[in-house]
C-alpha positions as CSV (number, residue, x, y, z in Angstrom):
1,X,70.2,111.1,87.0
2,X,73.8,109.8,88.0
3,X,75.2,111.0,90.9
4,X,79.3,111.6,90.9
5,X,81.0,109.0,92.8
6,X,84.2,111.1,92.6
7,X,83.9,113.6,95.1
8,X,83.4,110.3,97.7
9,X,86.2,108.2,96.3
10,X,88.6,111.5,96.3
11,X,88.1,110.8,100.4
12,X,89.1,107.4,100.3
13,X,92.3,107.4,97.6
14,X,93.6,104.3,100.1
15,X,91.1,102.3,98.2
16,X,92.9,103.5,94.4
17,X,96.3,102.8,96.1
18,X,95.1,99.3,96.8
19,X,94.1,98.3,94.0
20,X,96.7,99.8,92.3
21,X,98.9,97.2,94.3
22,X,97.0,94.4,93.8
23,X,97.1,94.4,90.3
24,X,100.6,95.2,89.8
25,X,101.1,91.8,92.5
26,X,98.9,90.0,90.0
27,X,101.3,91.1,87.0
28,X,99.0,93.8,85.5
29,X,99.0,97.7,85.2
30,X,95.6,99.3,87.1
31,X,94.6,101.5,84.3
32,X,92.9,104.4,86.2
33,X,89.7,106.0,84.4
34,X,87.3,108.2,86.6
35,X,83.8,107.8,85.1
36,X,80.2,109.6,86.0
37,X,78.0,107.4,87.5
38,X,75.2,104.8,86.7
39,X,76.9,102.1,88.2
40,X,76.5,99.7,91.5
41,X,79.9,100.8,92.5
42,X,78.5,104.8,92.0
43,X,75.3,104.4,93.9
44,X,77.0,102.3,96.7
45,X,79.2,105.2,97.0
46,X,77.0,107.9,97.6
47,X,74.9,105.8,100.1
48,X,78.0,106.3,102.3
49,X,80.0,103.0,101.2
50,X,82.9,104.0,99.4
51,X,83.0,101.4,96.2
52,X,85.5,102.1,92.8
53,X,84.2,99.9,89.9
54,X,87.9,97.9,89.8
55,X,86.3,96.6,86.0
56,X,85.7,92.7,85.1
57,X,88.0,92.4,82.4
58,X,84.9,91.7,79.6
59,X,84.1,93.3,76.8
60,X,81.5,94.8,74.7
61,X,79.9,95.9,78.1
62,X,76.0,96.3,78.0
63,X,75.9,95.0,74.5
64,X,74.5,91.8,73.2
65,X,77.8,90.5,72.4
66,X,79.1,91.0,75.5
67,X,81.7,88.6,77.4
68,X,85.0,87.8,79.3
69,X,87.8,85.6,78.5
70,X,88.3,82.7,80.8
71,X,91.8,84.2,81.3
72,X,89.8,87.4,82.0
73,X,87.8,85.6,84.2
74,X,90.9,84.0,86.3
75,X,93.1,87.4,86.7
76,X,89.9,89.3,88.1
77,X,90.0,86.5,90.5
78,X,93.6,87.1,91.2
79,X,93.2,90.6,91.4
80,X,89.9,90.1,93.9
81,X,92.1,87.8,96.3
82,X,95.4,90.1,96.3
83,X,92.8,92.8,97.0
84,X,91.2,90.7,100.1
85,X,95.0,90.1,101.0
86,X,95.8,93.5,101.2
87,X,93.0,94.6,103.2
88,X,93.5,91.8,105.8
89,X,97.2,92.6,107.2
């Protein structure tokens, strides 16, 4: 089954905070939606690597139709870098 990555990510808000940050630097709101498990981010977490799924800006995830704008595609990339920013000062 899933394991809860929330109890880990609780202990490491800093990493919320920061991306929080990074996409308000990037012009967007971090829309904040705790979720179960079952993901990379999830597992990675409970392995002892604290990991929040920050999203990819697609759509229809896991579906056949699924996809991401280019625009989509070019903000994550902002977001990623003002993310990489933040962590290295």
């Amino acid at each position: 089954g899933y394991r809860n990555m929330r109890e880990i990510i609780e202990q490491h808000m800093h990493l919320i905070e920061n991306a929080k940050k990074a996409y308000a630097a990037c012009g967007e709101e971090a829309v904040i939606s705790p979720i179960r498990g079952g993901t990379d981010g999830a597992t990675l977490s409970v392995n002892g690597l604290p990991c929040p799924n920050i999203g990819t800006g697609g759509h229809n995830c896991h579906g056949r139709y699924e996809y991401i704008t280019a625009e989509g595609l070019d903000k994550m990339t902002e977001v990623i870098l003002e993310l990489v920013k933040i962590y290295s000062e």
